[in-house]
LOFIPA-285625 format. One record per residue (C-alpha): residue in one letter; x, y, z. Coordinates in steps of 0.001 Angstrom, whole numbers, plus 500000, padded with zeros to 6 digits. Layout:
N
AXYZ ...
END
This chain:
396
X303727622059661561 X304111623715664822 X305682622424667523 X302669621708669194 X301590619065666539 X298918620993664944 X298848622565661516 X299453626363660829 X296113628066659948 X296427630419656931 X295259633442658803 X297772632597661716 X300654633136658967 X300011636006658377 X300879638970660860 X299020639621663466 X296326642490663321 X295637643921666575 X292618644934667982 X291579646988670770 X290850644826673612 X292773641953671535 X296413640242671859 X296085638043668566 X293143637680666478 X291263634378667708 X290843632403664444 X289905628588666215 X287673630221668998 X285605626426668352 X287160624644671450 X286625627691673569 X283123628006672969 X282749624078673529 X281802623413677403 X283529626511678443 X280664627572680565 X281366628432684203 X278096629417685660 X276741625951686732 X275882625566690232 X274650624253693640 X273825625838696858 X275267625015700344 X273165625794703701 X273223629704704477 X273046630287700964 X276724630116699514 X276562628360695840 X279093626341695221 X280468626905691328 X280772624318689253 X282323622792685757 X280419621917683392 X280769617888684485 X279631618975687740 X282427618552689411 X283402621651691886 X285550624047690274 X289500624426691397 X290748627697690391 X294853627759691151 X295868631171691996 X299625631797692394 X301138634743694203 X298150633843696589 X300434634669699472 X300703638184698344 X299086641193698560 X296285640911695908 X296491637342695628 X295457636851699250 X292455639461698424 X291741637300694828 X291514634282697089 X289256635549699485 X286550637125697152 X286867633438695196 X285985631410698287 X283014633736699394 X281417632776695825 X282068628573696669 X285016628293694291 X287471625782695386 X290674627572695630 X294785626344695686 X296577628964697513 X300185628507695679 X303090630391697009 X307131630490697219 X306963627434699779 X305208625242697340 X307750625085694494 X309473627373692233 X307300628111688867 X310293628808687146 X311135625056686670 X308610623783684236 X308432620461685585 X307043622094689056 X304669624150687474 X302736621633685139 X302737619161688627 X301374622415690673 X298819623388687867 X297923619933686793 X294495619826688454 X293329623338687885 X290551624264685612 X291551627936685931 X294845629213686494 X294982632950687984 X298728633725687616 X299672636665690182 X303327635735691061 X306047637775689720 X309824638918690544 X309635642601691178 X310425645630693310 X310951649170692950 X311995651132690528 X316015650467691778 X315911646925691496 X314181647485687721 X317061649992687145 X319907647148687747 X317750644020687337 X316443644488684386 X317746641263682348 X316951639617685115 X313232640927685591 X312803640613681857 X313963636816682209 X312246635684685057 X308555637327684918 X308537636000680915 X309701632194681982 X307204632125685109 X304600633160682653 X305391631064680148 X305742627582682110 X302007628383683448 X301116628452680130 X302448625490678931 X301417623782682362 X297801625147681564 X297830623267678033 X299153619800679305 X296709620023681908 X293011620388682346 X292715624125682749 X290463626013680304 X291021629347681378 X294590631483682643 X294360634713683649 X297291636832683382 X297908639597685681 X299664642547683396 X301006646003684542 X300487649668683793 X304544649204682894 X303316647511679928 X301999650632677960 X304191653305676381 X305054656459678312 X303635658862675242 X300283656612675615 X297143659441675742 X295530659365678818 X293100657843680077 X294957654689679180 X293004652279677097 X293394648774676378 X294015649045672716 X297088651318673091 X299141648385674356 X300811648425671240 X300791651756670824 X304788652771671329 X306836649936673452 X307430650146677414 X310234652256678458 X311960654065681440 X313650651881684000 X310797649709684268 X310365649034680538 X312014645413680850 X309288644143683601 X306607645684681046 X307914644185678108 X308048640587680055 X304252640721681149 X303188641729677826 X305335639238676340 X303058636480678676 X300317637674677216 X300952637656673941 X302672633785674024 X299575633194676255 X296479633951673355 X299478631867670734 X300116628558673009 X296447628622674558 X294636629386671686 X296188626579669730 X295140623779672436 X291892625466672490 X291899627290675771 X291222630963676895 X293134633878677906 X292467636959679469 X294904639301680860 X294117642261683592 X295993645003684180 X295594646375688033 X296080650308688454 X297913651171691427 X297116649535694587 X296214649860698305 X294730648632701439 X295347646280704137 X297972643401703241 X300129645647701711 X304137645822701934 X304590649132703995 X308403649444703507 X309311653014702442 X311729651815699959 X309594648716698713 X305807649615698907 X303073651243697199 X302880654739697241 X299942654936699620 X301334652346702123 X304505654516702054 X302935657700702899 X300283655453705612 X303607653980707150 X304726657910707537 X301860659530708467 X301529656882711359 X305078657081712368 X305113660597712405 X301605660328714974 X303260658008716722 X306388660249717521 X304131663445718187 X305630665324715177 X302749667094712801 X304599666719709119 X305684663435707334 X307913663382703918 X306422662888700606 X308460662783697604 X307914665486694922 X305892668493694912 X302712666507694850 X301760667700691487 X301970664010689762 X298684661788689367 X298531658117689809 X295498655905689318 X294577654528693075 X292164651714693637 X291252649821696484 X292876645923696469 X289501644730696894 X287650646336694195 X290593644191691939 X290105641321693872 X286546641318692966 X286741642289689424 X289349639204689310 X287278636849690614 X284434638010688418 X286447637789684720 X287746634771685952 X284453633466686780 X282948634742683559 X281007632271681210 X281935633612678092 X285032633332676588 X287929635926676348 X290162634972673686 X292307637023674659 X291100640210675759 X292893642727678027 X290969644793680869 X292112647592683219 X291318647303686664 X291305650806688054 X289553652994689928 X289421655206686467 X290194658346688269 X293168660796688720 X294654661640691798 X297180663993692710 X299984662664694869 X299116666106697315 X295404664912697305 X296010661289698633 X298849662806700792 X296147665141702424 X293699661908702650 X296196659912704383 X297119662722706889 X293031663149707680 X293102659089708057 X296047659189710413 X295490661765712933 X294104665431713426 X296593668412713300 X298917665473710828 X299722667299707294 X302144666516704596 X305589668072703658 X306992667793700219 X309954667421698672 X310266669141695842 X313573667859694893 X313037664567694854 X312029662070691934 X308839661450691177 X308427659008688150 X305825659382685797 X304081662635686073 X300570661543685185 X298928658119684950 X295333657169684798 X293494654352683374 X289931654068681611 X288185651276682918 X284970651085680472 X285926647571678835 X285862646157682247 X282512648068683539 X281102646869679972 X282028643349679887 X281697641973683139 X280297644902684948 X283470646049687344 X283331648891689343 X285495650407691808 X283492651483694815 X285362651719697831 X285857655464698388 X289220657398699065 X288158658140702684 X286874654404703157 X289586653046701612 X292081654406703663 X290013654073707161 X290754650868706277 X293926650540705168 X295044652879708847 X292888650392710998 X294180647806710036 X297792648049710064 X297396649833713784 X295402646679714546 X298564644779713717 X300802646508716262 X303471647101713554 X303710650482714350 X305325650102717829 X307157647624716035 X308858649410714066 X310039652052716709 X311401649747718613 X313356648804715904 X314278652702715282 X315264652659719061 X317863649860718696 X319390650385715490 X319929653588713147 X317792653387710166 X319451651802707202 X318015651584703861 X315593648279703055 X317981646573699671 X315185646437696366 X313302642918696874 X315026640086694811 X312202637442695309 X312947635386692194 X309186633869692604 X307386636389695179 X303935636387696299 X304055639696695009 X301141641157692306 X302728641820688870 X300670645312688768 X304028646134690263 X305129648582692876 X307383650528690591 X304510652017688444 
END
């Protein structure tokens, strides 16, 4: 018997075959196919449908981490298509404590699951029990929160951290376990893959379905534009802009701009999101990249942000300085196939707005003021045990 109370299929003794695209094979796929349809329907006045369940009832999708950076884009996109969103952040309970989860998630007939507890690559370094511990149990008490309550769908945001460093390029979903996650950020991969695995075991038994996406490296407005904490584009835009703002014609970029990272807009992920989670078919649990499915050098979106910022504005590397992984890039076909996701913001675009946006905030005086009063001192690696914060992680 397991501990759930069912009985232990024949196939589900035996070890697990993977597949690409796969976590477990689905052998009771019955309950998911029952009802799980998600594209009923009605229309409001000016044309916005509303989505519905299958009862009729308006859809509630739950989306935690909504706070964040990409949650707050996920929960956007979901209320221009009608859905009935539940914005869940640190102020409404800690998802670590199981009891608060399955009372936060009880109403919920799909679960989007974007908070995590990470930083950058420091607080990995030293954290790493920690990050392991915490990203695994936050996962897992969704999970069992889904099951006890009415949700028939959770999906699980994973992390580029998740696949092995010796992975061929572009990375593809079925290469997840191909090798095991290492480098200083190997224990945050190792917990969101861990979610996703206990997620396709736990949820498949109680008959619900799992999907898991796996955001590239993110940018765009919303983002956390600390040097030592954000992205690498909102870095470099927080630079660039500083540097503008103090008449100088160089900013600092780490590295000799040689290494590639996959850059998408937060958008295009929001959307895809929204669409998978949206989706009428079932997953059983499937894994999808959300990239932009193209390499960029870290000179080339250096050079882009210094065109977005200001004319005569141009990079200056440091060669000495750490870079991380050298190359990184993700294929994105599953996606484009199965729900038909597509990254098309442009570079250029994507950065306009990303610049406009955070000068339309007035941070930028902000933060020379605060230059002004007080000599710069280092920002300490985040420590958010349940941030708003996306889980396709800042460190990759």
């Amino acid at each position: 018997m397991c501990p759930g109370g069912g009985k232990v299929s024949p196939r589900r003794a035996e070890p697990p075959r993977f597949r690409p695209g796969k976590l477990f094979p689905r052998h009771d796929a019955g309950g998911l196919r029952a009802g799980l349809s998600l594209g009923a329907h009605r229309s409001r006045p000016g044309g916005l449908t509303i989505q519905k369940t299958p009862k009729g009832n308006v859809m509630q999708i739950h989306v935690t981490g909504a706070r964040g950076f990409l949650g707050s884009h996920v929960v956007a996109s979901l209320e221009r298509r009608g859905v009935e969103v539940r914005a869940l952040g640190r102020r409404d309970g800690d998802l670590r404590d199981p009891e608060v989860a399955e009372r936060l998630l009880a109403d919920a007939d799909t679960i989007i699951h974007l908070a995590a507890d990470v930083g950058g690559v420091g607080y990995l370094r030293s954290c790493a029990g920690r990050a392991f511990h915490d990203n695994f149990q936050l996962g897992l008490n969704v999970i069992r929160a889904a099951c006890r309550g009415r949700a028939r769908r959770v999906v699980l945001a994973g992390t580029p951290c998740a696949y092995s460093g010796s992975a061929t390029l572009p990375l593809r979903e079925a290469a997840l376990f191909e090798g095991v996650p290492s480098g200083d950020t190997g224990s945050y991969g190792y917990a969101k893959l861990a979610s996703s695995i206990a997620a396709d075991a736990i949820c498949g038994m109680a008959g619900r379905d799992t999907v898991t996406v796996i955001p590239s490296n993110l940018y765009g407005p919303g983002d956390t534009f600390d040097t030592d904490r954000g992205h690498v584009v909102a870095a470099l835009v927080r630079k660039a802009l500083l540097a503008v703002e103090r008449g100088q014609s160089t900013f600092e970029v780490w590295g000799d701009g040689s290494a590639t990272r996959d850059f998408v807009y937060v958008g295009d992920v929001a959307e895809g999101i929204a669409t998978i989670a949206l989706e009428a078919r079932p997953f059983g649990g499937e894994s999808f990249n959300l990239g932009s499915g193209r390499e960029t050098s870290i000179g080339e979106i250096a050079e882009a942000v210094a065109r977005a910022a200001g004319p005569g504005l141009r990079p200056r590397f440091l060669a000495d300085k750490p870079v991380g992984y050298t190359r990184r890039v993700m294929s994105v076909e599953r996606a484009a196939e199965a729900v038909g996701y597509r990254a098309a913001t442009t570079l250029a675009d994507g950065l306009a707005r990303t610049v406009n946006w955070l000068r339309s905030t007035g941070r930028v005086a902000a933060w020379l003021e605060d230059e002004r009063k007080t000599p710069t001192v280092p920002l300490a690696p985040r420590r958010d045990p349940v941030g708003d914060e996306t889980s396709s992680t800042r460190a990759a």
